[in-house]
C-alpha positions, 0 to 999 in steps of 0.5 A: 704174797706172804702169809699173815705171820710175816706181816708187819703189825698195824698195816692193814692188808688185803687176804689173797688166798687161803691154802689148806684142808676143806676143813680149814678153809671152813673154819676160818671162813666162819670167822669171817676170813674170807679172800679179799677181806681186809685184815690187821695184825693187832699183835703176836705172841710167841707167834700167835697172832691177834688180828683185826677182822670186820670190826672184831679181834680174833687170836689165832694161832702160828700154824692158822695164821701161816696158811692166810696169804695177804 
């Protein structure tokens, strides 16, 4: 397991666990990051990271996307 921002861009994986607040885990799951999803790393950005999420782009920032382990 590694969070997202160390993941290499274009690969396809698998969330495994989501680490944070309620609130934070509340906050994502309503975007649609929920365990066991499938995520894409599309690009990043002074560490912000777009992703490919069901078919939708979503940026998120550097701290957000540390606290997603694929």
């Amino acid at each position: 397991m590694m969070p997202l921002v160390m993941a290499e861009a274009g690969v396809v994986q698998s969330i495994k666990k989501i680490n944070g607040k309620d609130d934070t885990k509340r906050f994502l799951n309503n975007l649609g990051f929920v365990e066991g999803s499938e995520i894409t790393i599309i690009s990043q950005i002074q560490g912000n990271v777009i992703v490919k999420i069901k078919e939708a782009r979503v940026a998120i920032s550097k701290s957000m996307a540390s606290r997603i382990m694929v």
